[in-house]
C-alpha positions as CSV (number, residue, x, y, z in Angstrom):
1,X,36.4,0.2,-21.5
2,X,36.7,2.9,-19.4
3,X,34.6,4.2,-16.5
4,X,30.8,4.0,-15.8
5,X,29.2,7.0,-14.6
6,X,25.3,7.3,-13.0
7,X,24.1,10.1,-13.3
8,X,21.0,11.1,-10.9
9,X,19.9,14.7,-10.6
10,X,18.0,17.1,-8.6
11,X,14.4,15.3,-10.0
12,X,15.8,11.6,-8.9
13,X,16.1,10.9,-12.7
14,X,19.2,8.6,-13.5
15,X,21.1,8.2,-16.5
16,X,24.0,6.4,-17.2
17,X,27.3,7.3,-19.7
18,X,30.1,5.0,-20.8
19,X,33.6,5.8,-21.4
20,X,35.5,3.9,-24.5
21,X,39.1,4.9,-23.5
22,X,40.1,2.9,-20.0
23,X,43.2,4.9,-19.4
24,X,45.2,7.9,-20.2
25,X,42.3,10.0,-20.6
26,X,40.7,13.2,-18.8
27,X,36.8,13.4,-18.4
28,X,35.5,16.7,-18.3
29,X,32.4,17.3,-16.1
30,X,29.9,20.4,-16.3
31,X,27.2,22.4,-17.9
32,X,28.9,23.3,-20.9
33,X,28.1,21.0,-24.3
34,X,31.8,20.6,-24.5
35,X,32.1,18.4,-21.6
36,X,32.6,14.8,-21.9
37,X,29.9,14.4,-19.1
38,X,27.3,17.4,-19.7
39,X,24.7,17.7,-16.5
40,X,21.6,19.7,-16.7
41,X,22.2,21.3,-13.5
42,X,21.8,25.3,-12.5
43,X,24.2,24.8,-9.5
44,X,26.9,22.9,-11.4
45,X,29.8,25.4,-13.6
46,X,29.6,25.4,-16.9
47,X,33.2,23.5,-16.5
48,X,32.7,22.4,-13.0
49,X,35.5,19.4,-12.3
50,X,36.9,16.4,-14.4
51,X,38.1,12.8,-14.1
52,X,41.4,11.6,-15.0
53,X,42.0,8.0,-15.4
54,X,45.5,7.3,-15.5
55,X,47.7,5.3,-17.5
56,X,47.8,2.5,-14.8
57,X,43.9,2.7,-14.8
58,X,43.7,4.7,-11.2
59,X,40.8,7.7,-11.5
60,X,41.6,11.3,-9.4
61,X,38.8,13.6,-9.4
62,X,40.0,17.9,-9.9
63,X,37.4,20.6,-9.0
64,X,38.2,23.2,-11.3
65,X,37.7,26.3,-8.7
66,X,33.3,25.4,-9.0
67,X,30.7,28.1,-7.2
68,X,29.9,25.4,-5.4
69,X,32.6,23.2,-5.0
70,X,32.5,19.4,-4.9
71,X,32.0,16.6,-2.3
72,X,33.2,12.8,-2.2
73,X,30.5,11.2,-0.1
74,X,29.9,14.2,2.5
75,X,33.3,15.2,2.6
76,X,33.7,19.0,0.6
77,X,36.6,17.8,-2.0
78,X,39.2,19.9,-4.7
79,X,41.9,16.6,-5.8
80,X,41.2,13.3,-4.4
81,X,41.5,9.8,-5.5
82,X,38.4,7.9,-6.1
83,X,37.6,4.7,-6.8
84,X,34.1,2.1,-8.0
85,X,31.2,2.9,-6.5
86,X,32.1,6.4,-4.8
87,X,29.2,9.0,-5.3
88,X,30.5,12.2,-5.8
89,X,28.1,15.2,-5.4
90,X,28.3,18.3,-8.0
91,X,25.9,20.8,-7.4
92,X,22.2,19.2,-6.6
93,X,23.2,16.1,-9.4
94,X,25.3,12.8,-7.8
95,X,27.4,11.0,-9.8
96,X,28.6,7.4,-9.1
97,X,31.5,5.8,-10.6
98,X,31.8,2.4,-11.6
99,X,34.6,0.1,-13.2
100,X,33.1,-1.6,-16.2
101,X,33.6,-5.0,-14.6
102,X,31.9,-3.7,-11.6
103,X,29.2,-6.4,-10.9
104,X,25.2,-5.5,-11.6
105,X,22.3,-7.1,-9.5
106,X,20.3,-10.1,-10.4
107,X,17.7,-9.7,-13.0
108,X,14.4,-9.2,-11.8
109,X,11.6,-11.3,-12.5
110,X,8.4,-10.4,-14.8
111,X,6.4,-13.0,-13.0
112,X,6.9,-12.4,-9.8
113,X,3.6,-11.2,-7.6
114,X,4.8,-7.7,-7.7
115,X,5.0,-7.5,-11.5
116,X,1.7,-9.3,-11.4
117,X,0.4,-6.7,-9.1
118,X,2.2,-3.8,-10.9
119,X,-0.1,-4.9,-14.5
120,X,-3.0,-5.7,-12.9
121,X,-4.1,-2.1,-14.0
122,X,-6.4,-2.9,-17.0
123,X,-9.4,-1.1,-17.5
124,X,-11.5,-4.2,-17.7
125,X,-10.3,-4.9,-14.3
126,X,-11.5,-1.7,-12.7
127,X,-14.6,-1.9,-14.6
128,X,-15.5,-6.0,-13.3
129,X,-14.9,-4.0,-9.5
130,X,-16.7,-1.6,-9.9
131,X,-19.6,-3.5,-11.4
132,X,-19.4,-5.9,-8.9
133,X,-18.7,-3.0,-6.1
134,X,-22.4,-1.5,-7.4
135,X,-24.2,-5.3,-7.6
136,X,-23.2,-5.9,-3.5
137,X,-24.2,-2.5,-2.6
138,X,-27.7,-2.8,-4.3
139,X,-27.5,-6.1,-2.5
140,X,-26.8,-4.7,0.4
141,X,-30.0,-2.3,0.4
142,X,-32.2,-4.5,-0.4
143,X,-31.7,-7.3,2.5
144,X,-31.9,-4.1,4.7
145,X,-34.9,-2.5,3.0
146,X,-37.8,-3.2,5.6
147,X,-40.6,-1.0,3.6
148,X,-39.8,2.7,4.3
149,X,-40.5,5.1,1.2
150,X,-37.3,4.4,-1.4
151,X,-36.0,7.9,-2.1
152,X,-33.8,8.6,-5.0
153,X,-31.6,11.3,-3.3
154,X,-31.2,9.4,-0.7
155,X,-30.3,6.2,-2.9
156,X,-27.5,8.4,-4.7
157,X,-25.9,9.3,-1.5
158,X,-25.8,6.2,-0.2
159,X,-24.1,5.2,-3.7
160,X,-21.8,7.8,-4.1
161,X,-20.5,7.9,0.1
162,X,-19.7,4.5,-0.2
163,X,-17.3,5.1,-3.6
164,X,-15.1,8.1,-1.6
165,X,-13.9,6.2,1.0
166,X,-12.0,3.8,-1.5
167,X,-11.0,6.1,-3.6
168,X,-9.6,8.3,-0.9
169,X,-7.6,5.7,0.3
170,X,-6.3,4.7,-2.8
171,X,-5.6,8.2,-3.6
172,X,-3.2,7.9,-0.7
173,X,-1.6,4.9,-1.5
174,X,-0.9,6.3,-4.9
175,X,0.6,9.3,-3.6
176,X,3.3,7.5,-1.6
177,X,3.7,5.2,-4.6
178,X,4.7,8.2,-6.4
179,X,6.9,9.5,-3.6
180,X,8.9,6.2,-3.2
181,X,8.6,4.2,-7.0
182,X,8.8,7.3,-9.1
183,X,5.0,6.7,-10.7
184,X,1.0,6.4,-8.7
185,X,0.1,3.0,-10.1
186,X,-3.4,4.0,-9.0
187,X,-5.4,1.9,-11.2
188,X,-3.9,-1.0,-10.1
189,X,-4.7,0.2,-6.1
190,X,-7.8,1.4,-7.0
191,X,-8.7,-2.3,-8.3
192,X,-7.3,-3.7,-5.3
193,X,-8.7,-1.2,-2.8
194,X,-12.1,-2.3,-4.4
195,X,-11.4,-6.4,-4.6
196,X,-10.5,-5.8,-0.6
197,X,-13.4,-4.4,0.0
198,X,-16.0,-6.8,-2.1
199,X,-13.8,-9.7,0.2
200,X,-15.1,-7.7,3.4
201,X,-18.7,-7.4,2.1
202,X,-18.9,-10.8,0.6
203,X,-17.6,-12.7,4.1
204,X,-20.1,-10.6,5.9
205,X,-23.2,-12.3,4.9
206,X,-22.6,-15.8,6.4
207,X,-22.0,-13.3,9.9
208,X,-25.2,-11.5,9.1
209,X,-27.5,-14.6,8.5
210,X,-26.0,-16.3,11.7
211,X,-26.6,-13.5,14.3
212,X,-30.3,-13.0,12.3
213,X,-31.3,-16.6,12.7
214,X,-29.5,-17.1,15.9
215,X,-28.9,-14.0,18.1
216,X,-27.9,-16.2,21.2
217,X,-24.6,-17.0,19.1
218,X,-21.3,-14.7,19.7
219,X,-19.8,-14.8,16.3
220,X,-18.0,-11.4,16.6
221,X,-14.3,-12.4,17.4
222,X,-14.2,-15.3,14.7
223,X,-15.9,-12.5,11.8
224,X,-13.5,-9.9,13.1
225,X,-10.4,-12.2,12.7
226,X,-11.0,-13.1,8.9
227,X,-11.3,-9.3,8.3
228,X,-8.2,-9.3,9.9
229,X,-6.8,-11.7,7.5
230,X,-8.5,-9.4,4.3
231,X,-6.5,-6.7,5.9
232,X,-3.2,-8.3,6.0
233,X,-3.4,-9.5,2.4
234,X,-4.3,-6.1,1.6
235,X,-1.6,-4.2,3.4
236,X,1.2,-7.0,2.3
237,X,-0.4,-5.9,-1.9
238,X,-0.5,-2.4,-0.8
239,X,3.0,-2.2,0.0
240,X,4.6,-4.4,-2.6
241,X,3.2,-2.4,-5.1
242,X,3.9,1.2,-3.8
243,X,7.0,0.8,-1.8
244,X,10.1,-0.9,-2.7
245,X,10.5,-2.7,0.3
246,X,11.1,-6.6,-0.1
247,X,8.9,-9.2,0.2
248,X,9.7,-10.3,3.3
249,X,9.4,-7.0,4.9
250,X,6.4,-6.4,3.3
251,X,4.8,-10.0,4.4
252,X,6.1,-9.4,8.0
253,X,4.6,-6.1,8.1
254,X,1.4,-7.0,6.4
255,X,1.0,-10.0,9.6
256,X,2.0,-7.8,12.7
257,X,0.3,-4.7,12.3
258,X,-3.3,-6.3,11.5
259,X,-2.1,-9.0,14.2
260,X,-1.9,-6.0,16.5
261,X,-5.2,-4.4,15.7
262,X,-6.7,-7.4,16.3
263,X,-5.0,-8.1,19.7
264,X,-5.9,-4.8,20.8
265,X,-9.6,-5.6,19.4
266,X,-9.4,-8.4,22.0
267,X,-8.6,-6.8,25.0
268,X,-11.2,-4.2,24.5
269,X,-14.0,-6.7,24.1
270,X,-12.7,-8.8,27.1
271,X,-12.4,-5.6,29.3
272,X,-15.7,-4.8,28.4
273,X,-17.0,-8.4,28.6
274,X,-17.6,-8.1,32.2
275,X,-19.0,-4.4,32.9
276,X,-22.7,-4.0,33.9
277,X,-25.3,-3.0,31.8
278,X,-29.1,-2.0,32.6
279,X,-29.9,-3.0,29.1
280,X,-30.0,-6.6,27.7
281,X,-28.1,-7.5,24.6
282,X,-29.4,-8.1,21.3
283,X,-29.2,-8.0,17.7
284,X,-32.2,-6.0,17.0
285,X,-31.3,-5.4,12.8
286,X,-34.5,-6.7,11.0
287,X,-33.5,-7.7,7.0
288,X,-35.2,-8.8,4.0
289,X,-37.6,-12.1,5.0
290,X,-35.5,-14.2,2.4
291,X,-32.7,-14.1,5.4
292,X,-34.6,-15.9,7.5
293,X,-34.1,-19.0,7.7
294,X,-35.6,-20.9,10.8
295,X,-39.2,-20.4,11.1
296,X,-40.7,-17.4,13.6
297,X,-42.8,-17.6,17.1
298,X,-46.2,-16.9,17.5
299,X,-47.0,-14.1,20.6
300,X,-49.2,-16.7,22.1
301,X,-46.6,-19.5,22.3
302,X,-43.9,-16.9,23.3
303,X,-46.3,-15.9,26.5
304,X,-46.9,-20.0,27.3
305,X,-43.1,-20.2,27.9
306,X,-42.5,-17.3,29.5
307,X,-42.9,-18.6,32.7
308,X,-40.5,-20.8,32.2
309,X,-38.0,-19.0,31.0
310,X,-38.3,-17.1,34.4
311,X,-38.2,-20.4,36.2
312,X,-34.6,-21.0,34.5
313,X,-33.7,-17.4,35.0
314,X,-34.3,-18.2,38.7
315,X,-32.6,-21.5,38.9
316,X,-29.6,-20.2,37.6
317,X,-29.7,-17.6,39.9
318,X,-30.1,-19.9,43.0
């Protein structure tokens, strides 16, 4: 069998074309239909170069005088011996030989995560998120309603400002999947986008109850670091399904940049921690009554132990 050539033009699209004669034969390259190797390329002559593999099986590329000549690697070329695997550039379209015995990469896996990933793009899927996107935000309203007049306007913006933030950034994650993999995949970020988010919301509530029924309680840094881990699972997804970088990179990425935010989180918080402030504080959000869990204080019994909480205030103090 005689050479193998792939073919990738100006638009990144790659073809490949097999040779039956292994030796003793010229290949004729260019525009023209009566080349052996035809390329739909403006910049290339209609009989631009050819290949000619030898009797002993050795391959010599000839530029046949081209507009635009013809380069081995970078290198501007017009006669040269070449050999598996060089990429030869005519016009915008490069060409890459290979002997037929050349070896190919392993075969890739339909059940690895990636592929999972990659057909999690049903429109069931994004349907369930969204449905369940919708449920937690109604949710959401209502343990924050405290009585005000419910206006519909009002109720629509909420709804639909909460929906462009997601799709924005899946609309950019789908962009550079179509910059690096050749196709958006935005159904399947848009569903993950959305199952990232729900995570956030859902491991929010526990936070919420505890700071309502127990403001004295710090829970910030240990809420802020399972968001951090949402995020890294996010980003590592993210990434294996629009770039093409492995999945180690990927995992190692996906851990150090939300490790970093988080760090950085940190330091602010402790520099922060011990600034003076004129104004005590506390968590003053009032939700639905259904949050509340421990039972309330009266005004009276509030003003029986106020002295003593300024007795303790002094004592500490001292």
């Amino acid at each position: 069998m005689g050479p193998v050539i792939e073919i990738t033009g100006d638009t990144r699209v790659t073809r490949l074309q097999t040779f039956a004669q292994s030796t003793d034969c010229v290949l004729a390259i260019g525009r023209a239909f009566d080349n052996d190797v035809i390329l739909d390329d403006p910049y290339v002559d209609p009989h631009h170069g050819q290949l000619v593999v030898s009797s002993s099986g050795g391959w010599t590329y000839q530029d046949l005088g081209s507009e635009n000549g013809s380069k081995l690697g970078k290198q501007s070329v017009s006669d040269t011996a070449v050999q598996s695997t060089d990429i030869l550039t005519l016009g915008k379209t490069q060409l890459q030989l290979f002997d037929a015995s050349h070896a190919v990469a392993p075969t890739l896996s339909l059940h690895n995560l990636r592929q999972r990933l990659l057909n999690f793009n049903s429109l069931a899927a994004t349907a369930t998120v969204l449905t369940v996107s919708v449920l937690l935000l109604a949710l959401n309203l209502y343990l924050n309603y405290t009585g005000e007049e419910i206006r519909i306007g009002g109720l629509v913006g909420i709804f639909v400002g909460a929906f462009i933030v997601p799709l924005v950034i899946a609309a950019a994650w789908s962009l550079l999947s179509k910059v690096l993999r050749g196709r958006s995949h935005f159904r399947s970020v848009i569903n993950v986008t959305f199952i990232a988010l729900i995570a956030l919301e859902l491991v929010s509530y526990p936070f919420v109850a505890l700071a309502y029924n127990m403001p004295a309680i710090d829970s910030n840094y240990l809420s802020a670091l399972i968001d951090t881990g949402i995020f890294a699972a996010y980003l590592y997804i993210t990434l294996l399904i629009c770039t093409r970088l492995s999945t180690r990179v990927s995992k190692l990425i996906g851990a150090l940049v939300p490790v970093a935010l988080f760090g950085f989180y940190v330091i602010i918080g402790v520099s922060d921690a011990d600034e003076h402030t004129n104004y005590p504080g506390y968590n003053g959000r009032i939700l639905a009554p259904v949050v509340l869990i421990r039972s309330g204080e009266s005004a009276d019994d509030f003003m029986q132990r106020l002295p003593g909480i300024f007795d303790e205030a002094d004592r500490r103090i001292d």
